[in-house]
N, CA, C and O of each residue as an XYZ file, in Angstrom:
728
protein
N      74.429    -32.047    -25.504
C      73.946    -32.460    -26.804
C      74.936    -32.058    -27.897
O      75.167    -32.767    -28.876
N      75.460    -30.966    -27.683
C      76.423    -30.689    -28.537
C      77.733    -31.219    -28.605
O      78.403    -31.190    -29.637
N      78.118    -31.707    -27.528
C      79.391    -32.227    -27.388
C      79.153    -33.892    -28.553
O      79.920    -34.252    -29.446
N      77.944    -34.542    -28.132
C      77.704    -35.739    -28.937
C      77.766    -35.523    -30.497
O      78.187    -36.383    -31.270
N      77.270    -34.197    -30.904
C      77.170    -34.420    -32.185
C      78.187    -34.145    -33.026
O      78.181    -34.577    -34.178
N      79.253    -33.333    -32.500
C      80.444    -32.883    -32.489
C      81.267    -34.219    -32.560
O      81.912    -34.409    -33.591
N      81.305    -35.130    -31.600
C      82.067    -36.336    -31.279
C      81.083    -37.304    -32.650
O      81.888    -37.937    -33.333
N      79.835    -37.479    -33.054
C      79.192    -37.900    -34.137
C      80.039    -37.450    -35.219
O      80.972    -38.205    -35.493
N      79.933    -36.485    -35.834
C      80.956    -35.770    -36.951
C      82.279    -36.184    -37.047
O      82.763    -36.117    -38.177
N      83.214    -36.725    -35.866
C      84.726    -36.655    -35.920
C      84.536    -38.387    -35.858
O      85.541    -39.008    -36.203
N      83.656    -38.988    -35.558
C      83.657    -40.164    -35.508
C      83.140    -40.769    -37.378
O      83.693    -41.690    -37.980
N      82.223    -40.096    -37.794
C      82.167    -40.240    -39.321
C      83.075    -40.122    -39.835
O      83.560    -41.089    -40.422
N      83.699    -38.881    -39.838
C      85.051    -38.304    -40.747
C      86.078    -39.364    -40.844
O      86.769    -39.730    -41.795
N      85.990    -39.822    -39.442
C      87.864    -40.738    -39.435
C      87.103    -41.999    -39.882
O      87.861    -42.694    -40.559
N      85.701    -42.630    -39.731
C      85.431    -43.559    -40.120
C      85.249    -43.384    -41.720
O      85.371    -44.381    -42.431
N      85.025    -42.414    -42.158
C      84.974    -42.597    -43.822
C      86.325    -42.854    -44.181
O      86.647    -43.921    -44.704
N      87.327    -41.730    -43.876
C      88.679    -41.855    -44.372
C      89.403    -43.072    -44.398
O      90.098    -43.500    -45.319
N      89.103    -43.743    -42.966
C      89.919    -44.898    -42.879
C      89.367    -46.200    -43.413
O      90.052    -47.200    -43.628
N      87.818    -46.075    -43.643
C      87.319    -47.005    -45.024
C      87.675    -46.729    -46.079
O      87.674    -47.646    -46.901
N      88.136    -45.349    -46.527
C      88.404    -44.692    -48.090
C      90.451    -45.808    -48.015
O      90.973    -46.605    -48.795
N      90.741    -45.418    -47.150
C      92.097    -46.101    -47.045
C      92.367    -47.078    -47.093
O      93.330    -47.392    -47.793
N      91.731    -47.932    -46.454
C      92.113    -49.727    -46.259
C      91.214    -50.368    -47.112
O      91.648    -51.504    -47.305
N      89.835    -50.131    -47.909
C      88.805    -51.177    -48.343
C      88.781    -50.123    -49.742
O      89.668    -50.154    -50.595
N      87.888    -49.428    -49.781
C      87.168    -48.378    -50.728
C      88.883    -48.523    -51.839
O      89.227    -49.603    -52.320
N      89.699    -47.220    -52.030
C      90.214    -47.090    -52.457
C      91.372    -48.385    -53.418
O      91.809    -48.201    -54.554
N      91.592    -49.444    -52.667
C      92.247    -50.219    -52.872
C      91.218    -50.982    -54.024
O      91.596    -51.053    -55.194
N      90.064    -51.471    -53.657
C      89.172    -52.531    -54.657
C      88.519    -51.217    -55.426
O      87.345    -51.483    -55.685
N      88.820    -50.102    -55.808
C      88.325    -49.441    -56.925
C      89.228    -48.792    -57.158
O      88.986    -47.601    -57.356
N      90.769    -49.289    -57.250
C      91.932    -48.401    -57.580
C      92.193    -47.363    -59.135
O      92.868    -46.334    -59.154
N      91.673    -47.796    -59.995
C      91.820    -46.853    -61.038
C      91.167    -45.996    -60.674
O      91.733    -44.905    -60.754
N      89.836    -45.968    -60.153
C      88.687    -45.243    -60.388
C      88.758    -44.650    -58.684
O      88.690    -45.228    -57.599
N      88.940    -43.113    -59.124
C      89.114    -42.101    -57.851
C      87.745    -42.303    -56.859
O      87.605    -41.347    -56.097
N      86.984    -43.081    -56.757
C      86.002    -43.098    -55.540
C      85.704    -42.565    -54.717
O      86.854    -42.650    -54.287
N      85.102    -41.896    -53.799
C      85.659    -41.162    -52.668
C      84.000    -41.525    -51.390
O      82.821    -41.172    -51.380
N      84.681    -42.186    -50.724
C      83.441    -42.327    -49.604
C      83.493    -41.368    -48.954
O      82.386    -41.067    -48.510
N      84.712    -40.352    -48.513
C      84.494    -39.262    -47.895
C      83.322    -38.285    -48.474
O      82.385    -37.867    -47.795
N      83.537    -38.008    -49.803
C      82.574    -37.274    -50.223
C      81.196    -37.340    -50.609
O      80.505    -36.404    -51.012
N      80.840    -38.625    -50.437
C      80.005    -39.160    -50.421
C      79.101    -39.027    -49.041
O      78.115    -38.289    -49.020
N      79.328    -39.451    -48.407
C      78.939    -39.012    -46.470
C      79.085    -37.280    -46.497
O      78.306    -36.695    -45.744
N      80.027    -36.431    -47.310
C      79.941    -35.321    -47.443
C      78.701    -34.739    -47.740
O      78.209    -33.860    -47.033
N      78.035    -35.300    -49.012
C      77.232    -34.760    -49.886
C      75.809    -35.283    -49.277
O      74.822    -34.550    -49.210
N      75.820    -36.091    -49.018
C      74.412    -36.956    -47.645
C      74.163    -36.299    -46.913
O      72.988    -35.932    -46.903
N      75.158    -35.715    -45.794
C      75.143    -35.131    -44.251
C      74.616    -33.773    -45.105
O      73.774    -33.148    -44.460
N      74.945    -33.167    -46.463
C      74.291    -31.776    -46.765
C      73.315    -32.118    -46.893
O      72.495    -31.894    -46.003
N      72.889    -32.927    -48.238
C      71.712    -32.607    -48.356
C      70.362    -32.898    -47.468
O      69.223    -32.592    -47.823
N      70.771    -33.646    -46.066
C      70.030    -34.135    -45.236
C      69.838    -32.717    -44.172
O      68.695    -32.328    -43.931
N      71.216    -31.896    -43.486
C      71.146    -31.310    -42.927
C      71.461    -30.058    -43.262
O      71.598    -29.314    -42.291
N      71.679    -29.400    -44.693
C      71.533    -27.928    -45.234
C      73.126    -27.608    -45.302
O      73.957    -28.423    -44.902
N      73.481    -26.302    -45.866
C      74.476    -26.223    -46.693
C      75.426    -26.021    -45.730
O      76.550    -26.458    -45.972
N      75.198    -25.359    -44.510
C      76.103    -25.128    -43.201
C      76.912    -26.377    -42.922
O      78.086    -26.597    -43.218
N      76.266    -26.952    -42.453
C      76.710    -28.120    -42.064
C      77.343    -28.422    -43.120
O      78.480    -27.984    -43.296
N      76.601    -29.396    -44.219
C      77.712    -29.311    -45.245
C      78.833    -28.690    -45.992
O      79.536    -29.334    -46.770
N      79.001    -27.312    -45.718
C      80.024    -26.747    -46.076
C      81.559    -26.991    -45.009
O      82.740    -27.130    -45.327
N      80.765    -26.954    -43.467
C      81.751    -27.641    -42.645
C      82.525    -28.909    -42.508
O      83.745    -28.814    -42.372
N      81.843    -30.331    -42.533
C      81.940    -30.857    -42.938
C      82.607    -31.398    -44.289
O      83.347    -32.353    -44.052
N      82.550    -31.077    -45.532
C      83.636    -31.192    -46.727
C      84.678    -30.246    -46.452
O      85.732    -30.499    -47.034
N      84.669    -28.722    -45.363
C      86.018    -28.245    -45.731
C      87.081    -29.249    -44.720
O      88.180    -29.604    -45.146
N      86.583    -29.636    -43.352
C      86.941    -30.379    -42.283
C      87.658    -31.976    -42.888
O      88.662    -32.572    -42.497
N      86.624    -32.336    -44.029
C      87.272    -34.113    -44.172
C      88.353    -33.608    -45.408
O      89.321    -34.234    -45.840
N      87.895    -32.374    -45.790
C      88.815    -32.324    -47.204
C      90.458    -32.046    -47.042
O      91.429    -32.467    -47.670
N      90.303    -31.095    -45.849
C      91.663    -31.061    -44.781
C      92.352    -31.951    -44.469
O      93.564    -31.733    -44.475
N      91.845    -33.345    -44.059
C      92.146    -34.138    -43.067
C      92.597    -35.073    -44.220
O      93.483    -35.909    -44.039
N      91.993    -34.920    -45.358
C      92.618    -35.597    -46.299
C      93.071    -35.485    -47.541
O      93.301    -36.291    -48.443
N      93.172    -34.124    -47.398
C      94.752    -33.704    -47.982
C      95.596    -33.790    -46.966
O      96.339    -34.752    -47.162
N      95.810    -33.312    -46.094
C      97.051    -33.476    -44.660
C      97.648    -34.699    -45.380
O      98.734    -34.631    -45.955
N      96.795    -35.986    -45.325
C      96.837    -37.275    -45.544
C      97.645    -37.596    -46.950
O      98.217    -38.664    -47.171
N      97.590    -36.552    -47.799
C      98.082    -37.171    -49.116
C      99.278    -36.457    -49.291
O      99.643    -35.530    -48.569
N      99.972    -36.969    -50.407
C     101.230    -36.005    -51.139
C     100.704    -35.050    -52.108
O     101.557    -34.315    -52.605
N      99.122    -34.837    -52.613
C      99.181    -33.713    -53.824
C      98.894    -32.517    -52.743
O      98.567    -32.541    -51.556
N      99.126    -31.591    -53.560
C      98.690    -29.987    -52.749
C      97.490    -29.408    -52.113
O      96.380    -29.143    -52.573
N      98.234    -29.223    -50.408
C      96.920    -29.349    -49.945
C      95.815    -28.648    -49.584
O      96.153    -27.559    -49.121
N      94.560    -28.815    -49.598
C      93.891    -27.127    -49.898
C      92.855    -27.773    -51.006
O      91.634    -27.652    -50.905
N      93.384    -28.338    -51.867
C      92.576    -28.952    -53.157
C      91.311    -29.399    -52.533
O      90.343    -28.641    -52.585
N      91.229    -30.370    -52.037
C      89.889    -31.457    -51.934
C      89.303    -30.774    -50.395
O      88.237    -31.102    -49.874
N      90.185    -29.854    -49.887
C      89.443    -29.075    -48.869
C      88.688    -28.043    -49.375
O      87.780    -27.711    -48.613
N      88.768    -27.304    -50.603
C      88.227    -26.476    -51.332
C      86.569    -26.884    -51.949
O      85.391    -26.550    -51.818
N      87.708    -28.120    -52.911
C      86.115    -28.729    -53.280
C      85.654    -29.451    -52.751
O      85.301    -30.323    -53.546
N      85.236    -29.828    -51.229
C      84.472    -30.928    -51.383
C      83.536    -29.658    -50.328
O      82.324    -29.736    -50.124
N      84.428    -28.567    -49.784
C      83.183    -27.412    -49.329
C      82.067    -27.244    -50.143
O      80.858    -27.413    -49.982
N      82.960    -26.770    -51.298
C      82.126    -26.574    -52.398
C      80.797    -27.617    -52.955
O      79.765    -27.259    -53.523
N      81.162    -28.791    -52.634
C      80.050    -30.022    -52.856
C      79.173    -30.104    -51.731
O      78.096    -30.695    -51.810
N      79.645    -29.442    -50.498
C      78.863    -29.216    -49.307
C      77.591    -28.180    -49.523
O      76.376    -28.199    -49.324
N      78.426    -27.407    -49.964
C      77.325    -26.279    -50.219
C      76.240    -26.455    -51.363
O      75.057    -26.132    -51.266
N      76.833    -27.002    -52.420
C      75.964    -27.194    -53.453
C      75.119    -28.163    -53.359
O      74.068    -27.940    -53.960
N      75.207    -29.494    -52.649
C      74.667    -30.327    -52.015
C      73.907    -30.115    -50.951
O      73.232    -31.099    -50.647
N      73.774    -29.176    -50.271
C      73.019    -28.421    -49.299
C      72.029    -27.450    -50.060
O      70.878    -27.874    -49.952
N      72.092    -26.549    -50.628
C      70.873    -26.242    -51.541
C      70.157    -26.924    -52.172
O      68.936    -26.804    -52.078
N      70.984    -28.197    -53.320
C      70.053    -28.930    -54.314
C      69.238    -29.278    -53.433
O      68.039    -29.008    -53.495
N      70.135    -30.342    -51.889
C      69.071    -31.387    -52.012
C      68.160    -30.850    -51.074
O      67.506    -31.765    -50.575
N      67.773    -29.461    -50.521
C      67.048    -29.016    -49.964
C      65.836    -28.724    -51.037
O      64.725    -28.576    -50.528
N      65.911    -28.645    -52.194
C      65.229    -28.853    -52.995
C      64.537    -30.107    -53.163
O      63.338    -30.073    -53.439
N      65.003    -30.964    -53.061
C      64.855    -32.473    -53.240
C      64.053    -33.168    -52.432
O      63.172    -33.990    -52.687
N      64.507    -32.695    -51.319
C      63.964    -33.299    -49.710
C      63.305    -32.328    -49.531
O      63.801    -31.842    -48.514
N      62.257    -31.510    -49.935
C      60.992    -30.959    -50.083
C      60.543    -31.198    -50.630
O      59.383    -30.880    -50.367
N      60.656    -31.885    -51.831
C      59.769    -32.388    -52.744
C      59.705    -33.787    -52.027
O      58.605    -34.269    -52.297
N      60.176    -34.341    -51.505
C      60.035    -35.523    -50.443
C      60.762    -37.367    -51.398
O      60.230    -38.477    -51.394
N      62.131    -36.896    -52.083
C      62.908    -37.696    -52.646
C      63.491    -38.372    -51.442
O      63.698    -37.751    -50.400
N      63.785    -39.789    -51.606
C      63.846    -40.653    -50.514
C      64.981    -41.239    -51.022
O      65.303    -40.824    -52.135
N      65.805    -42.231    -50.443
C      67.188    -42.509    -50.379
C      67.574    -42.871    -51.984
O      68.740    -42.865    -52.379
N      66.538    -43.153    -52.761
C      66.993    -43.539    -54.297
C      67.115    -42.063    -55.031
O      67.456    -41.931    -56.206
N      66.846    -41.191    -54.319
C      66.434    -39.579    -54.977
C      67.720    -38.947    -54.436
O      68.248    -38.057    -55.104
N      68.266    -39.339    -53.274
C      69.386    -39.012    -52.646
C      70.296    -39.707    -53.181
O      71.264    -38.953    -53.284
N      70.609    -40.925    -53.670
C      71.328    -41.355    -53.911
C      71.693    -40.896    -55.655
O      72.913    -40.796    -55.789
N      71.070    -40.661    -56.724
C      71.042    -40.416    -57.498
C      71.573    -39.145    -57.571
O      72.442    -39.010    -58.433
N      71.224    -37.917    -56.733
C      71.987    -36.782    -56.497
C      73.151    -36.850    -56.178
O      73.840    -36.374    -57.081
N      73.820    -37.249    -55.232
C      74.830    -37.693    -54.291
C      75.381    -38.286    -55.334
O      76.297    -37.537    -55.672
N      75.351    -39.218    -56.054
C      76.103    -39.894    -58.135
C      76.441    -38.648    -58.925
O      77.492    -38.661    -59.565
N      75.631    -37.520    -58.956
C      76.045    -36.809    -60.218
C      77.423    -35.173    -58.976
O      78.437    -34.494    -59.137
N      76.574    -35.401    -58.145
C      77.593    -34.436    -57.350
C      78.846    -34.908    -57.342
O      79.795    -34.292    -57.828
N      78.899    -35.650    -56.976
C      80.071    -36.626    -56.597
C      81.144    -36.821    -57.580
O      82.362    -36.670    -57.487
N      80.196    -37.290    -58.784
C      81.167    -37.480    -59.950
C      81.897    -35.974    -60.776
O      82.872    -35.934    -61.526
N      81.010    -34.844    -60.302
C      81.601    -33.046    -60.526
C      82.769    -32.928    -59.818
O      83.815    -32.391    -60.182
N      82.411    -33.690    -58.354
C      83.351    -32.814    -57.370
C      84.415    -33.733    -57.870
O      85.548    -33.260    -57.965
N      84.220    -34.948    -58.195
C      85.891    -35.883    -58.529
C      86.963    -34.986    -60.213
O      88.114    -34.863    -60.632
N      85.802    -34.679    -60.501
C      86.107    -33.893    -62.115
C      86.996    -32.964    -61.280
O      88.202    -33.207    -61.327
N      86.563    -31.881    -60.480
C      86.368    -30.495    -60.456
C      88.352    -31.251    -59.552
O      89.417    -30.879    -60.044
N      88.314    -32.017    -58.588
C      89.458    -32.052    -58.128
C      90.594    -32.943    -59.050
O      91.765    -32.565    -59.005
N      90.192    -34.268    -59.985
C      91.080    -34.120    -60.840
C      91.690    -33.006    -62.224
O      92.766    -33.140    -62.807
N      90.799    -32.095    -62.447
C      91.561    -30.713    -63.343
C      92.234    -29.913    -62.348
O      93.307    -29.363    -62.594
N      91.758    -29.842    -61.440
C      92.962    -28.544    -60.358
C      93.981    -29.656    -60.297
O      94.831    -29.638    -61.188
N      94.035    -30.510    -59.502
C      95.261    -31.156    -59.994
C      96.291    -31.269    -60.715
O      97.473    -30.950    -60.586
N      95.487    -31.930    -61.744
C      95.968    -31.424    -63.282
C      96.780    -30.007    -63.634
O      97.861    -29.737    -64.157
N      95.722    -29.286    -63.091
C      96.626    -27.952    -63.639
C      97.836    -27.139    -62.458
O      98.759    -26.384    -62.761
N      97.449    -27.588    -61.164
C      98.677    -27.986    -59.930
C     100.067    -28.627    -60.518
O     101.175    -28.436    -60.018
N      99.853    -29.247    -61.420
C     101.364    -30.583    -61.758
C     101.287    -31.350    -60.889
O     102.422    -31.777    -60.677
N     100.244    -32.004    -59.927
C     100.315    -33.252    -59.444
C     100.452    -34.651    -59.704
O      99.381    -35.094    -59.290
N     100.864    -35.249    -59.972
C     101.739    -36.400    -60.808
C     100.810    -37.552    -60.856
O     100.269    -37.665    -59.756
N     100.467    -38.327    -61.581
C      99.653    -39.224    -61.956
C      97.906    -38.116    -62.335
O      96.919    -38.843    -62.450
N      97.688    -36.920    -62.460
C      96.173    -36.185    -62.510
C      96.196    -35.843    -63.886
O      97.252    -35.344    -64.274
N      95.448    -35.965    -64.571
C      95.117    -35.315    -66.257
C      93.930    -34.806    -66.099
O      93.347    -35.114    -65.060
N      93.383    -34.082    -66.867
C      91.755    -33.527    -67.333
C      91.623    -34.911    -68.090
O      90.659    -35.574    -67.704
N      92.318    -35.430    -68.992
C      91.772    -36.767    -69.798
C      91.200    -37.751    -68.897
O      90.217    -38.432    -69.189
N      91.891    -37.822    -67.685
C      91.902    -39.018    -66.928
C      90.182    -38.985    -65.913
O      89.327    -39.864    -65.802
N      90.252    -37.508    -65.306
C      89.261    -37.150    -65.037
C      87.559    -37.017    -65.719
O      86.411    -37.420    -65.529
N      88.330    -36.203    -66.568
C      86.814    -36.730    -67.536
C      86.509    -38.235    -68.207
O      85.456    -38.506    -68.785
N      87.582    -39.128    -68.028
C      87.169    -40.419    -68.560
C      86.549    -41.417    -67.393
O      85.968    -42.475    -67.636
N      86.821    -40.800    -65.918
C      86.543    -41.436    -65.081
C      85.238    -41.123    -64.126
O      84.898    -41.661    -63.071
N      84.623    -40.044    -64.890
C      83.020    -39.235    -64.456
C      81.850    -40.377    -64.377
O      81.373    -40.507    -63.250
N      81.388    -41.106    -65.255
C      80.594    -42.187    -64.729
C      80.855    -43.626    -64.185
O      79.844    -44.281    -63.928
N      82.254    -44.298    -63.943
C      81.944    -44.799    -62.988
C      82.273    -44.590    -61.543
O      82.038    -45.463    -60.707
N      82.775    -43.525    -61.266
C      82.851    -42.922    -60.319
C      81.021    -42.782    -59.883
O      80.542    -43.566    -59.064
N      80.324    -41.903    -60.427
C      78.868    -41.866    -60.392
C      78.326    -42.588    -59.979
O      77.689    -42.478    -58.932
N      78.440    -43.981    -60.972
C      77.939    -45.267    -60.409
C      78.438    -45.939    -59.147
O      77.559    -46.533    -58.522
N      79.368    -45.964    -58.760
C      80.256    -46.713    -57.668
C      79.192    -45.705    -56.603
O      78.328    -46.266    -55.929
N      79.385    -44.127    -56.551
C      79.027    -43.084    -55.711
C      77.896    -43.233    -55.119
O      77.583    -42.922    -53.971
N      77.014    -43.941    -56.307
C      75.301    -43.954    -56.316
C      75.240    -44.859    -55.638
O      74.769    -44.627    -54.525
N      75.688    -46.382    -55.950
C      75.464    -47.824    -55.042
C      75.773    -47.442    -53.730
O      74.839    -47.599    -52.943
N      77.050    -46.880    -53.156
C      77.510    -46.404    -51.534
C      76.655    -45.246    -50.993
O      76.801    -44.990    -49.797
N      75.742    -44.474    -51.736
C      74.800    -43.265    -50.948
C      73.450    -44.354    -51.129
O      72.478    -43.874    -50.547
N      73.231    -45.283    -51.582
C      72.032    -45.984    -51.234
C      72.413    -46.680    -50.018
O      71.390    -46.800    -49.344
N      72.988    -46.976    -49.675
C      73.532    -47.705    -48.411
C      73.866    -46.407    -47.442
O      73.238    -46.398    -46.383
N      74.654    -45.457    -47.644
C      74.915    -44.640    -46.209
C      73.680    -43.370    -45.692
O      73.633    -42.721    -44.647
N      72.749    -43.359    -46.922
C      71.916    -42.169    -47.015
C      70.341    -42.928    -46.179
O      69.480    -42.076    -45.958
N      70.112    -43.827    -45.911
C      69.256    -44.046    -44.662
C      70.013    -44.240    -43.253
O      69.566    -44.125    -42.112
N      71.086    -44.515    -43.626
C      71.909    -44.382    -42.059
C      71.921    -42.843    -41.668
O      71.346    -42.309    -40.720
N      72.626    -42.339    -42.524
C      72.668    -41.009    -42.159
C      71.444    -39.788    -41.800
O      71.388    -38.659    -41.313
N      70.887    -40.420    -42.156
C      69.184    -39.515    -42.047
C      69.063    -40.374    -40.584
O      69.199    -39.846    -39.481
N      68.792    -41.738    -40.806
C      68.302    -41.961    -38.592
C      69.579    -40.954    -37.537
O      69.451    -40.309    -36.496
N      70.570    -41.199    -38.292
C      71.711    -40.467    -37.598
C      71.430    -39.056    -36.951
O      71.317    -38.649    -35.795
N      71.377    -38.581    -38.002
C      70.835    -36.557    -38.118
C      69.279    -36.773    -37.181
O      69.179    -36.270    -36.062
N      68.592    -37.254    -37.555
C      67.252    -37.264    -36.548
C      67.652    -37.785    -35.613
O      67.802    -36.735    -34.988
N      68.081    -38.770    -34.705
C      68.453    -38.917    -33.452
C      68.898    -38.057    -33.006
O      68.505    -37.870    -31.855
N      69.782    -37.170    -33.465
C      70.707    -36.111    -32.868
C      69.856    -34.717    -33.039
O      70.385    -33.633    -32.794
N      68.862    -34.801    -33.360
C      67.759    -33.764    -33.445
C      68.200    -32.351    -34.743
O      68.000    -31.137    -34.781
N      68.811    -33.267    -35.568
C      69.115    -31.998    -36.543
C      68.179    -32.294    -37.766
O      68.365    -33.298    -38.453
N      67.557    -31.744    -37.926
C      66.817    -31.293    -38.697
C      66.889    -30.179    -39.840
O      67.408    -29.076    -39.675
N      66.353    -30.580    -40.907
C      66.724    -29.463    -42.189
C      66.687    -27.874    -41.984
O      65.531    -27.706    -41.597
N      67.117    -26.983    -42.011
C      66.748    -25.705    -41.623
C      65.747    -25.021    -42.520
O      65.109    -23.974    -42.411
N      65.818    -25.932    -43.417
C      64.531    -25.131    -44.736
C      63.232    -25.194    -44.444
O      62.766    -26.285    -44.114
N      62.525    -24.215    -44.498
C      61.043    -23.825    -44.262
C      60.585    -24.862    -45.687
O      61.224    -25.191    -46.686
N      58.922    -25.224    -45.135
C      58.704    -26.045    -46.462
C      57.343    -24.964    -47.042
O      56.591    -24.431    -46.225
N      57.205    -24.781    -48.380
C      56.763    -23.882    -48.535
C      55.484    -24.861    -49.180
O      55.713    -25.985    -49.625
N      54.244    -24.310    -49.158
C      53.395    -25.023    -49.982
C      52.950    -23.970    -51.217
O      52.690    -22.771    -51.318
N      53.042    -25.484    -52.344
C      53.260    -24.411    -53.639
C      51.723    -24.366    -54.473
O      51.637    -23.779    -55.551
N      50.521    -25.066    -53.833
C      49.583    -25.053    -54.384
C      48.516    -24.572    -52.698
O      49.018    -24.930    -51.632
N      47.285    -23.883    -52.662
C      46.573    -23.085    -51.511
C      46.915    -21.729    -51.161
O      46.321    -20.730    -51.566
N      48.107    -21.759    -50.228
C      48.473    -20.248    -49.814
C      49.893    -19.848    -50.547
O      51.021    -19.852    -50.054
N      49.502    -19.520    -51.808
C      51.511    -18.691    -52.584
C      51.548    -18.186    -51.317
O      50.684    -17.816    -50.521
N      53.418    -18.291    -51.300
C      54.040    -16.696    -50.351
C      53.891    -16.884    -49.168
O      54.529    -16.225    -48.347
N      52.856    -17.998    -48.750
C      53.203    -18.716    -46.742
C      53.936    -19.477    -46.721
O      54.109    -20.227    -47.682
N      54.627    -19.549    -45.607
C      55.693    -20.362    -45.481
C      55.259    -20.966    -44.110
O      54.850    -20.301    -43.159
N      55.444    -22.683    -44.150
C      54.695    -22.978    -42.715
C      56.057    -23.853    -42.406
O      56.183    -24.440    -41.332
């Protein structure tokens, strides 16, 4: 079972990247897009911050390796969107937000983590990166982010349940018994 889900994960990763490469990136060329991080921020908030922290440091690697800016950057943050995306939406997905609730999260994460990696950039000297450029490019990045997690965020949930992964968060009930956790 583990070997599948393992081979699941490396089969997403190269399939996001190499959509981010040939389709994604090219027809939204001004605008930094990122389907990797997008499937990043899904696989957390579906399956908790572990996973997601693995996952964004793993694709963020694989694609910096992939680029000419300095690499380490988008392996840094998109952990970082793993993790933070793994708490929120464990929040979220207890309150029982469904792929438009996911997708709307997965828009505003998305469009931080593109911020958060065009200023390191920026302040790297990586050539074509500004803070201007970045902060001018925060909502439609968002928007682009939001339309592609309405589409990959019910795939990815049958995905994670077939493979028997399940949220690790206890669901707590907040009205009958305070302080049980069932």
């Amino acid at each position: 079972m583990t070997v599948s889900r393992v081979a699941l994960a490396i089969a997403g990763l190269i399939t996001a990247l190499l959509l981010q490469a040939t389709l994604i990136g090219p027809l939204t060329f001004p605008v930094p897009v990122s389907l990797p991080v997008v499937l990043v921020l899904v696989v957390a908030i579906y399956a908790g911050p572990g996973i997601g922290m693995g996952l964004g440091f793993t694709t963020g690697l694989v694609a910096d390796l992939g680029s000419d800016h300095p690499a380490g950057v988008q392996a840094l943050c998109w952990l970082a969107a793993g993790l933070v995306g793994g708490i929120v939406g464990g929040l979220a997905t207890q309150r029982g937000y469904g792929s438009r609730g996911v997708a709307g999260l997965t828009a505003v994460l998305g469009a931080l983590s593109s911020l958060v990696v065009g200023v390191l950039l920026a302040i790297l000297g990586s050539h074509a990166a500004t803070a201007t450029l970045a902060f001018r490019d925060m909502i439609p990045v968002g928007l682009t982010e939001a339309l592609m997690a309405l589409a990959l965020a019910p795939l990815v949930r049958t995905l994670l349940l077939a493979q028997g992964i399940r949220s690790p968060r206890p669901v707590a009930h907040l009205i009958g018994s305070p302080n049980v956790l069932h």
